[in-house]
VOSE-971810 format. One record per residue: x, y, z of N, C-alpha, C, O in turn. Coordinates in steps of 0.05 Angstrom, whole numbers, plus 5000, padded with zeros to 4 digits. Atoms other than C-alpha are relative to their C-alpha. Layout:
BEGIN
XYZXYZXYZXYZ ...
This chain:
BEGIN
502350084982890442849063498550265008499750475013 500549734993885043359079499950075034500149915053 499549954972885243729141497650045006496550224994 501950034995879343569175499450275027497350395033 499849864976881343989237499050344993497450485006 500349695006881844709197496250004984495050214982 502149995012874844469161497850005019495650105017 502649854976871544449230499850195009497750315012 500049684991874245049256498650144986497050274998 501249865022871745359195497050095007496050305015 502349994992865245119203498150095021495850195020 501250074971864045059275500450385009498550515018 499549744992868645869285499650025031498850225041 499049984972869945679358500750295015501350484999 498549824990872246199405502249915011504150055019 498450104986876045729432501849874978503649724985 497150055019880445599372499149674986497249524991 500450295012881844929326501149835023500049615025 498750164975886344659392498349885001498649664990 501250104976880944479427497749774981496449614995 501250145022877144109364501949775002501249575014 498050214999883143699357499949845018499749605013 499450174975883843479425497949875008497849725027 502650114988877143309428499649674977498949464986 498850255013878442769369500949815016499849625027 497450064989884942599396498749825027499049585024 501250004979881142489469498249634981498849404986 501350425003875941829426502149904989501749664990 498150215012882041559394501449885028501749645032 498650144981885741509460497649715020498149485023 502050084989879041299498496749954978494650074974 502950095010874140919456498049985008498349835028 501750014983867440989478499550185019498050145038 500849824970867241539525498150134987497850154963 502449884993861241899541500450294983502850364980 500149765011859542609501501150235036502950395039 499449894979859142849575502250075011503150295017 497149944991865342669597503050184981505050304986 498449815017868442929534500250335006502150475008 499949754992865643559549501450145021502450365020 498949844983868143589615503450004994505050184999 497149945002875243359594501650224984504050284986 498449775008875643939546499150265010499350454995 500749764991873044479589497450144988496850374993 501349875008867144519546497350055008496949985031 502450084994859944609547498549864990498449924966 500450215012856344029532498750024962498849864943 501350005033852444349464502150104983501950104958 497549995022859244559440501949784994503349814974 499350165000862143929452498249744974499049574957 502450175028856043559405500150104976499849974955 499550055032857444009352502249874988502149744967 497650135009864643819351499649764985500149734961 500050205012862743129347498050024975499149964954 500650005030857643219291501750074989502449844983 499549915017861843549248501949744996501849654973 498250304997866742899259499049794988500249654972 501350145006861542529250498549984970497649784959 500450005034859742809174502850014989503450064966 496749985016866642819157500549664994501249574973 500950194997865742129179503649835010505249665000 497150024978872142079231498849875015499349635013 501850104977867541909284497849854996497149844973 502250194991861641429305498649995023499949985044 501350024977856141409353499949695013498249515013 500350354993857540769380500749885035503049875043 500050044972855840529460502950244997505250164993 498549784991859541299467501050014973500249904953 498949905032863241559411503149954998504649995017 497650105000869741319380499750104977498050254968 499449895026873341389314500249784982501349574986 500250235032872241019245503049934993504949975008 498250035009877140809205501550204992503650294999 498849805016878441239168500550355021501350555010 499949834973878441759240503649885007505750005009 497249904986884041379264502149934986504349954997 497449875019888341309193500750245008503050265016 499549665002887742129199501750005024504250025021 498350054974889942069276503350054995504950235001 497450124986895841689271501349974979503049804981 498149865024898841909201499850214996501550264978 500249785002897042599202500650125022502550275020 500249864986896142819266502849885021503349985043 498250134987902442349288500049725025501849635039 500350204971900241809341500349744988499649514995 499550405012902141219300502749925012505050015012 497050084981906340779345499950085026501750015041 500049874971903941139410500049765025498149605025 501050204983904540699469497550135016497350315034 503449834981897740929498499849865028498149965042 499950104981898840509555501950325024501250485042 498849794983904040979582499350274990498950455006 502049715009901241579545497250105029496950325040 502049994985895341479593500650095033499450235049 499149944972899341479655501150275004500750435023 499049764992903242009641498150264988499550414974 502149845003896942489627498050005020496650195026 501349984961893542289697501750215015504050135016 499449934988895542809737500949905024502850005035 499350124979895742359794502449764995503249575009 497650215008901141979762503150015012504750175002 497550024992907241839799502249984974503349774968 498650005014911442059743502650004992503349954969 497150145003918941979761500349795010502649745013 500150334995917741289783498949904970499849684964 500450125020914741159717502050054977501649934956 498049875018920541479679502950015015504750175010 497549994983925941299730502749994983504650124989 498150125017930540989671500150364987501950534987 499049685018929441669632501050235014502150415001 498949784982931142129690502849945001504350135001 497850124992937041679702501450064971503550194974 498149885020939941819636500450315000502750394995 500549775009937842559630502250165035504050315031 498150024976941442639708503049934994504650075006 497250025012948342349672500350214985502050374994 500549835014946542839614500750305009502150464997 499649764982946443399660502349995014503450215016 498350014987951343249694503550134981505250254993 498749935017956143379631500350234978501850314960 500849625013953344059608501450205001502350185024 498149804999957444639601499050165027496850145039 501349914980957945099658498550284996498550424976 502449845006952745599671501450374994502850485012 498449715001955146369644498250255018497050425005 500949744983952346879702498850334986497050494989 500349765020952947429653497150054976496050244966 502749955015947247239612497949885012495949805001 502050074987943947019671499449714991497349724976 499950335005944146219659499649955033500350065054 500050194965942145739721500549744996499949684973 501350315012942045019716497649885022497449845047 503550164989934744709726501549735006503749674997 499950274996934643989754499649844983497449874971 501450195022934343449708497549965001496749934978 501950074991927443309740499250284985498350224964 501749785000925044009728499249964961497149974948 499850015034927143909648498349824993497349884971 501350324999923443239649496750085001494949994986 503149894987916943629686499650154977497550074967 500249795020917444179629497949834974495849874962 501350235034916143589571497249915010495049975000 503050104986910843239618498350264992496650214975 502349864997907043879621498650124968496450194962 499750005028908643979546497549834984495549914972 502650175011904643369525497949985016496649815005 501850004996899143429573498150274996495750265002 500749875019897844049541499449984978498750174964 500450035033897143719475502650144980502950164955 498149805022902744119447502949865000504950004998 497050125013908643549436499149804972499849804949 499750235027906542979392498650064972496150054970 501749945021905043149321501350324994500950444973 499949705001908043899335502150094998504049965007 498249935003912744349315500350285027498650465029 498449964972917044639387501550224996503050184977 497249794997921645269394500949955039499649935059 498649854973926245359456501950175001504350134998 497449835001928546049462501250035022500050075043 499150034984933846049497500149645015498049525015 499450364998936245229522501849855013502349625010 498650114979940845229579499649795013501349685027 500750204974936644729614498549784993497149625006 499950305006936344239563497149904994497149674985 502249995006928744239552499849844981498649634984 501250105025928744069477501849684999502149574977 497750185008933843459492498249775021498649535016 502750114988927543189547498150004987496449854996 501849984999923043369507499449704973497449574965 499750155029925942899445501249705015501249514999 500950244984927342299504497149885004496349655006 503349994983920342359525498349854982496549704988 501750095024918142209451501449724993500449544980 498950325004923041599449498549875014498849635007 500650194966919641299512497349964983496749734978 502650075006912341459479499749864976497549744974 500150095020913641199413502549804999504449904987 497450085004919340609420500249874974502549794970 499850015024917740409347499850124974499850024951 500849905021916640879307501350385007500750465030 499849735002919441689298498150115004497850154980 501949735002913242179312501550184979503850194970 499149725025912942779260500550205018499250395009 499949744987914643319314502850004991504549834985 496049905001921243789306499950195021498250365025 499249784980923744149358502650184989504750084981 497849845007927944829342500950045033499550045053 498749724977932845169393501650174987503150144969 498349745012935545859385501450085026500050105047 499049954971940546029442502450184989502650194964 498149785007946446559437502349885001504149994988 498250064982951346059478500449804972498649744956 499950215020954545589430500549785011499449575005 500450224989956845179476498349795004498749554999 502650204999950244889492499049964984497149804983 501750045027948444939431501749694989501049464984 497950365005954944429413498249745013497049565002 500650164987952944049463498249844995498649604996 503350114999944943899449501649834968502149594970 498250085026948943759371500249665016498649475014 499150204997952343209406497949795007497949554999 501650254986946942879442497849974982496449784989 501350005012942542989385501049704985499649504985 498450165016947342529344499949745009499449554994 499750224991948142049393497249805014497149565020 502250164996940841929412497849984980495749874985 501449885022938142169342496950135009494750045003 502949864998932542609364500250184972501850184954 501549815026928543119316500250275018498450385031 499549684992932243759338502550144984504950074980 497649895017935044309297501350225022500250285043 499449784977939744859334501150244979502050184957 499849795006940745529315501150225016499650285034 500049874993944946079338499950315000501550454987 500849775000942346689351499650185026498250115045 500749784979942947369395496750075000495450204984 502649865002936447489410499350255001496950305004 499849754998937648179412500050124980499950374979 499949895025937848209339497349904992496149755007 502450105017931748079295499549774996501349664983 500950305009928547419288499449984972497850134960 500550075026929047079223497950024992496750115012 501850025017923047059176500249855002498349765015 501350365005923646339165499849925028499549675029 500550144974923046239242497250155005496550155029 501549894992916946609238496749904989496249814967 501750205010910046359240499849725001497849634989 498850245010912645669241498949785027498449545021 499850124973911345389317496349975018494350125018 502850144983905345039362500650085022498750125038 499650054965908545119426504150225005506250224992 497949884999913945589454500550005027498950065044 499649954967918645509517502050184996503050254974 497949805003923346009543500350125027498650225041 499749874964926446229609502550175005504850115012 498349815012929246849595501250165025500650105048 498449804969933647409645497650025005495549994993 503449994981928547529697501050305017501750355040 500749714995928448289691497950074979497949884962 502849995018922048529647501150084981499950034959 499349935040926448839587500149664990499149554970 499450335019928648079577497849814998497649684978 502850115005921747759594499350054974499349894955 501849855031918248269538502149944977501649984954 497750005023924048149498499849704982499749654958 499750315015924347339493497249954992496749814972 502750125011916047299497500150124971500649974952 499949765027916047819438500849804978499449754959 498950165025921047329397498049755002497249694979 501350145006916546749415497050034981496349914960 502049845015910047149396500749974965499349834951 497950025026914747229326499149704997496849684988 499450224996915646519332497349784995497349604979 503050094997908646259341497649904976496450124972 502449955021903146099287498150145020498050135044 502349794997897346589286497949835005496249784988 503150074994892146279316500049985031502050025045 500550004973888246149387500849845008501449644994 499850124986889845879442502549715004502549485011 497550165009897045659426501450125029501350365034 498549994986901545539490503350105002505249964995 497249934988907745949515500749935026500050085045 498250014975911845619572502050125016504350025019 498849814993914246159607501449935033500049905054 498350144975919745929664501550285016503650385006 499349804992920746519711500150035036498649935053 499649984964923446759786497250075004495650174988 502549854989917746869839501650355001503950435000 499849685004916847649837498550085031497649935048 501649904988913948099882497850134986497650204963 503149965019906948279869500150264982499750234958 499649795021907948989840501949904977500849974956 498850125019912848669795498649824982498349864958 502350175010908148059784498150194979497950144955 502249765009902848689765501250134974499850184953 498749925026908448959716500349824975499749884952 499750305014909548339682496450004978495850084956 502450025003902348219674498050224986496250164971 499649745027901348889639500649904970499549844949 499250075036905848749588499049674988499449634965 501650225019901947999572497550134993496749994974 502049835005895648509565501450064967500749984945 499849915031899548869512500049914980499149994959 498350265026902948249474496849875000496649724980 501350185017895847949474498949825009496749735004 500950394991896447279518498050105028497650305041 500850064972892747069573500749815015501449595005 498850184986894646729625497649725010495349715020 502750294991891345989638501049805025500249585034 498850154978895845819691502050125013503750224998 497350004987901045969746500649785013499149685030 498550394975904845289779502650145014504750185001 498249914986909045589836501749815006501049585007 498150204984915545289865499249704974498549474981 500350245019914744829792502949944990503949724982 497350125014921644939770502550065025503150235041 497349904973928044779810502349974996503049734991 497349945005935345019802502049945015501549995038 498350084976941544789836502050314997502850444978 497249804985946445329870498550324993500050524991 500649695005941545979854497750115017495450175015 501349874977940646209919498650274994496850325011 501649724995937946939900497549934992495650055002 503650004991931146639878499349795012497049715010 501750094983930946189926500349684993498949535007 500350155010932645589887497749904985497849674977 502950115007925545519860498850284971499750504967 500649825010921545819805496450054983495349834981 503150055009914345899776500049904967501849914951 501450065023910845649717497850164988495450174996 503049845012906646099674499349874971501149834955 501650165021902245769621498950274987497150394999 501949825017900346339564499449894987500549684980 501150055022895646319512500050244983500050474990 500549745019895246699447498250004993497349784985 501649965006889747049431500150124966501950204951 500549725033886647399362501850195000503150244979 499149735000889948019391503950015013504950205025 497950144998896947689400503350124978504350054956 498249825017902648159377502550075029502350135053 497249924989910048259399500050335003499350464984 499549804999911348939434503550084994505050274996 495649985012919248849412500549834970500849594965 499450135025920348739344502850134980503850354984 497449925005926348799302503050045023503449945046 497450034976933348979334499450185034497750365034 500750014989933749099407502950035013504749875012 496749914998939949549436499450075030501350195038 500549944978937149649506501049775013501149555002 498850254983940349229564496949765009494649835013 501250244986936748569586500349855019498649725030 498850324974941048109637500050235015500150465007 500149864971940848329713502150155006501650375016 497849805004947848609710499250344987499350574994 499949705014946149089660498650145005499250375009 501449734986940549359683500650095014500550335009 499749894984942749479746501450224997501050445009 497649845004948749819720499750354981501250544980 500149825019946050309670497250195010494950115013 502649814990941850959693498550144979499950324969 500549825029937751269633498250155005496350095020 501649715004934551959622497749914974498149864950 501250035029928351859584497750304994497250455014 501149755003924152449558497149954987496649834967 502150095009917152469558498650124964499150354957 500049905030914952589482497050114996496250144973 502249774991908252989509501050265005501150444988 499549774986910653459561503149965001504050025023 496849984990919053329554500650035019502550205021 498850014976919853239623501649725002500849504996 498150234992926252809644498949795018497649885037 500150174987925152169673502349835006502949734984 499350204999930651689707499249785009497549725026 500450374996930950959705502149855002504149894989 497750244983935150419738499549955018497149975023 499950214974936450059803499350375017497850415036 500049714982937150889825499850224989501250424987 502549835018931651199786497950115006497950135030 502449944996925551439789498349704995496949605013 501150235006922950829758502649804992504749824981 496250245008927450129757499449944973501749894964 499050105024925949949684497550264986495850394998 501849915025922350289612497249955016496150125029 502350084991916349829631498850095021496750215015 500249924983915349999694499050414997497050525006 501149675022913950779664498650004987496750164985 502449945021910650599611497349965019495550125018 502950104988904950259656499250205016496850215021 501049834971904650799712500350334976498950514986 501149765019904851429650502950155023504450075041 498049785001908952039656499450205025497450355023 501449874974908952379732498550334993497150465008 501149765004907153009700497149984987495050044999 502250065016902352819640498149775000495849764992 501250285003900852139649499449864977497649704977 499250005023902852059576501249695003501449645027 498350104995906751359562501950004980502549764977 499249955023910451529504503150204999503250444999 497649834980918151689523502449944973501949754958 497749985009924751789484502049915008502450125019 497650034987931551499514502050264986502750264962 497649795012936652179508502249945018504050105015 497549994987941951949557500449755018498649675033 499550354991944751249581502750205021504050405015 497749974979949851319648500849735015499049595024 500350294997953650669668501250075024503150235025 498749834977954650769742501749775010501949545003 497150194995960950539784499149835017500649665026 
């Protein structure tokens, strides 16, 4: 079948990527008849970029001007065998894409299983920094998943999968489709095998479309995991080597193009921290299109508070991993704390330490503020100290 989607982008060379082409389809199939206007406003666009979309739909001959604009036949064959929505209950599709939708009342039965589910999870390992999220929060993750556009039809990574994400995210698609499989696959890559067993089991027993994979993320990401993905979650140690470390593998992870979503699940910070963070999405590329505070919530992990934010990235053109290949520097909160390192600036060789009782607490944190002498960022590690 041809791909009508890469033949508009083509044409049309958006700034805003093929996403937003798609969804703008996707948008008359769900809602026949709606207004050019309202299209525009539901994709953020401006109304003369929103008219070319539809022309070009409209010579392809997907679309129709008809009292508002909908999709031909031959629009919503492509739909709902290509793009996956064959079998969608659009009834509850609709609800749960209202923001104002009372959504665990509409999904009470699915919480109620995914709540047993949880309940039988391995327990959480401290050491690599594991929490356990609420079943609810895992549930919220998928919700926000497909009202992003980025579950049905798509191929999913979750690095890292303590909290059960890809095992909601492949309920979520039972509920929207109860006759028919969708074409999405969801990967997970996690280090823990346990959970990895685990998702195995419940994979089996509820047959979702999820493969598991284990892998240290500390080593190199496969080639065949690369390139491959629409949508990436991941809620990595929440110190910035392990942030830059897991976005980095998603980045890896990601197809090359705009405006492709990373779900990034992370403690509130303090603002200089926030500021460090936010640096390194500069470097890697993304931008940010969202923060949702107090979105995710954990039982028994009083140091952040029980609560945690939501950051929505996007990848841009300029969308590149600052960690690639293997990766021998500490990541979980333990280790950093524990290890003091001498680094040397590779300008003016002046010593710098780093740790909890450093000059600077991490790499990052140096690189962004430059070298107190030169203001160079460009440093050496010559000496690791693991203190008592």
């Amino acid at each position: 079948m041809k791909n009508y989607i890469e033949k508009a982008n083509t044409n049309l060379n958006l700034q805003e990527g093929a996403k937003v082409i798609e969804q703008l389809l996707i948008e008359c199939y769900i809602n026949p008849g709606i207004s050019t206007k309202k299209l525009a406003r539901k994709m953020l666009l401006p109304v003369p970029i929103a008219v070319a979309i539809k022309k070009e739909f409209i010579k392809a001959g997907l679309l129709m001007q008809d009292r508002g604009v909908r999709c031909t036949r031959e629009g919503i064959i492509y739909i709902e065998n290509e793009l996956g929505y064959g079998g969608l209950d659009k009834s509850l599709y609709q609800k749960l894409m209202n923001s104002q939708t009372d959504w665990k009342t509409e999904l009470a039965d699915l919480l109620s299983v995914l709540t047993q589910l949880f309940q039988m999870r391995p327990e959480v390992n401290v050491q690599i920094d594991q929490s356990k999220c609420t079943p609810a929060t895992s549930l919220h993750r998928a919700i926000l998943c497909l009202r992003e556009h980025s579950l049905i039809g798509k191929t999913i990574i979750c690095i890292g999968d303590d909290d059960l994400v890809s095992v909601s995210l492949g309920l979520l698609l039972k509920r929207l489709f109860p006759l028919k499989s969708p074409n999405t696959k969801i990967t997970v890559v996690d280090i823990d095998e346990r959970f990895l067993n685990y998702i195995q089991d419940i994979i089996k027993q509820e047959k979702l479309p999820i493969n598991c994979h284990q892998i240290d993320l500390r080593q190199a990401l496969s080639e065949t995991l690369h390139g491959k993905f629409d949508c990436v979650f991941t809620d990595p140690p929440y110190t910035l080597q392990g942030m830059a470390l897991f976005v980095s593998r998603g980045i890896e992870a990601i197809k090359q193009e705009k405006s492709l979503p990373i779900f990034l699940s992370y403690a509130h910070k303090s603002p200089d921290f926030m500021l460090s963070m936010q640096r390194e999405f500069i470097h890697m590329g993304l931008s940010i299109k969202e923060v949702i505070l107090h979105f995710n919530e954990y039982e028994g992990a009083q140091m952040i508070g029980n609560k945690g934010q939501m950051i929505i990235l996007k990848t841009t053109e300029a969308a590149k991993p600052i960690i690639s290949g293997d990766y021998k520097d500490a990541i979980y909160t333990g280790e950093v704390k524990q290890i003091l390192r001498t680094y040397e600036c590779k300008q003016c060789h002046h010593s710098i330490l780093v740790g909890i009782r450093g000059d600077f607490s991490t790499i990052e944190e140096l690189k962004n503020k430059g070298c107190p002498i030169c203001n160079r960022n460009k440093f050496r590690l010559i000496k690791r100290k693991k203190m008592g």
